[in-house]
C-alpha positions in Angstrom: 60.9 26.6 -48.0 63.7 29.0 -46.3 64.8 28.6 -42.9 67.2 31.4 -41.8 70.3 30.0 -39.7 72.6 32.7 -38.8 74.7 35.8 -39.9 78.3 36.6 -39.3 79.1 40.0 -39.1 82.7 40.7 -40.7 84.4 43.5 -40.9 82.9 45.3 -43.7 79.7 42.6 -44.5 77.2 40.6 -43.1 77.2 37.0 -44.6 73.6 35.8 -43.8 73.4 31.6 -44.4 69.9 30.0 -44.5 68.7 26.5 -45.8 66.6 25.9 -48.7 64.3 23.1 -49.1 64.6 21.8 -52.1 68.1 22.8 -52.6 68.8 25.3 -55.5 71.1 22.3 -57.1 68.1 20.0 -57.7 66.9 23.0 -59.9 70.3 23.3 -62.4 71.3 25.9 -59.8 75.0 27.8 -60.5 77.0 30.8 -58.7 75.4 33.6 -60.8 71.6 31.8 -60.9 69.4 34.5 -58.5 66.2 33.0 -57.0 65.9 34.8 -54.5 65.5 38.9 -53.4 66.9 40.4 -50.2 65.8 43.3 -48.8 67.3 44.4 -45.8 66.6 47.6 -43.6 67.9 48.2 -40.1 66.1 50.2 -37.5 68.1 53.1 -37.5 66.8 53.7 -41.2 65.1 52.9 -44.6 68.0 52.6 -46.9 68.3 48.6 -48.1 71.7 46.6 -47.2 73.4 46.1 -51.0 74.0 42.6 -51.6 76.3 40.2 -53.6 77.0 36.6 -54.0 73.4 35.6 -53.9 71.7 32.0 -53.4 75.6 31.2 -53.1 75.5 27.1 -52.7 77.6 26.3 -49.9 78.0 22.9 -49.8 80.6 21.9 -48.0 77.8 22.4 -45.0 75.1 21.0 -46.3 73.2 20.2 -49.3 70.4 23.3 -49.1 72.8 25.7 -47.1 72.9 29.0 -49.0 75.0 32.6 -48.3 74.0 35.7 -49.7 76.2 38.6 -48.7 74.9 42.0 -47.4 77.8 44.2 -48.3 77.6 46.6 -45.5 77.6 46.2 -41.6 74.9 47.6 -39.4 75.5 51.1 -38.1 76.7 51.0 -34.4 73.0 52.9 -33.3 71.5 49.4 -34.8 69.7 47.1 -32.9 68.2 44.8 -35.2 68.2 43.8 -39.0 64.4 43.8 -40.9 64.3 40.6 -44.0 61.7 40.6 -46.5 62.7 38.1 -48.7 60.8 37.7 -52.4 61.5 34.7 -54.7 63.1 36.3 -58.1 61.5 37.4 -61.0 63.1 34.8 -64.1 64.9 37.3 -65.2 67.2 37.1 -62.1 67.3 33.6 -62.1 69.3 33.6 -65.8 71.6 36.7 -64.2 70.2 39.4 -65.5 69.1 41.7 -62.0 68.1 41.9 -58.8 64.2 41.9 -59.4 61.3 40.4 -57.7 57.2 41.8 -58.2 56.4 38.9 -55.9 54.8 38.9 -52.5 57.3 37.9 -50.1 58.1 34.1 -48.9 59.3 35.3 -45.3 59.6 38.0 -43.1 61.7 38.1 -39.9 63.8 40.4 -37.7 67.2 39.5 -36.4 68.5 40.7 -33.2 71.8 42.3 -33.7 74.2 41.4 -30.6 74.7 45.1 -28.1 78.6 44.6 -29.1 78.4 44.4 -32.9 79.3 48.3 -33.3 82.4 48.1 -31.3 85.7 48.2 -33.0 87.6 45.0 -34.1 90.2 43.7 -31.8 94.0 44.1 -32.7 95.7 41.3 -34.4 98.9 40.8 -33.6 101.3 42.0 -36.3 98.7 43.3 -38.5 98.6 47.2 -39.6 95.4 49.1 -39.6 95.1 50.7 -43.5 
C-alpha cells in the first residue's frame, strides 16, 4: 500500500515523500533496490518529470517513509502535478532500469501552490551563479 504525504519543491527538484506499507526494509530493501515507477506529467504538458533516488528509505521519519526525487520543478504556467505510479518490473528492483509493464497501484493529482513559479527569495550573503 502507498500513501502519498507531501512534496517539497526545491530549487531545482521536487522531493515527493510517501509511506509504504510494508516497508521496503522488511523486503532486504537498499538505496539502489527500485520497486517502484514514477511517472509524472504536469498540466502544461506530456513530457515525464526525470527522477532519481528512488524508493529512497528515509528513516529517520519513519519506518515505511520513502523519497523519490523528480529532478525538475514544475514550469511556472503549472497548476498541478499528474502520478501514475507502477510497481517495478524485477529487473529494477536488482538496479538494472527504470521499467514497469504493470498496471498502476495509484493514481492521484497534486495541487501545486499559485506561488511555486515565483522566484526564490534572497539569502543574505549568498551570490546568485
Amino acid at each position: 500500500m502507498i500513501t502519498f504525504a507531501g512534496i517539497s519543491l526545491l530549487r531545482g527538484v521536487v522531493m515527493v515523500e510517501y509511506d509504504v506499507e510494508p516497508p521496503f526494509r522488511k523486503h532486504g530493501g537498499s538505496f539502489h533496490a527500485q520497486y517502484l515507477v514514477f511517472h509524472v506529467t504536469d498540466d502544461t504538458g506530456a513530457e515525464e518529470y526525470p527522477t532519481a533516488w528512488e524508493d529512497s528509505e528515509r528513516l529517520d521519519i519513519s519506518e515505511g517513509r520513502t523519497t523519490t526525487r523528480l529532478d525538475r520543478r514544475p514550469p511556472p504556467a503549472a497548476t498541478r502535478l499528474h502520478f501514475v505510479i507502477r510497481a517495478a518490473d524485477p529487473a529494477a528492483v536488482t538496479g538494472t532500469g527504470r521499467r514497469s509493464g504493470r498496471d498502476p497501484v495509484a493514481q492521484f493529482d497534486v495541487t501545486l501552490p499559485a506561488d511555486h513559479g515565483e522566484p526564490w527569495p534572497e539569502r543574505p550573503g549568498a551570490s546568485q551563479t
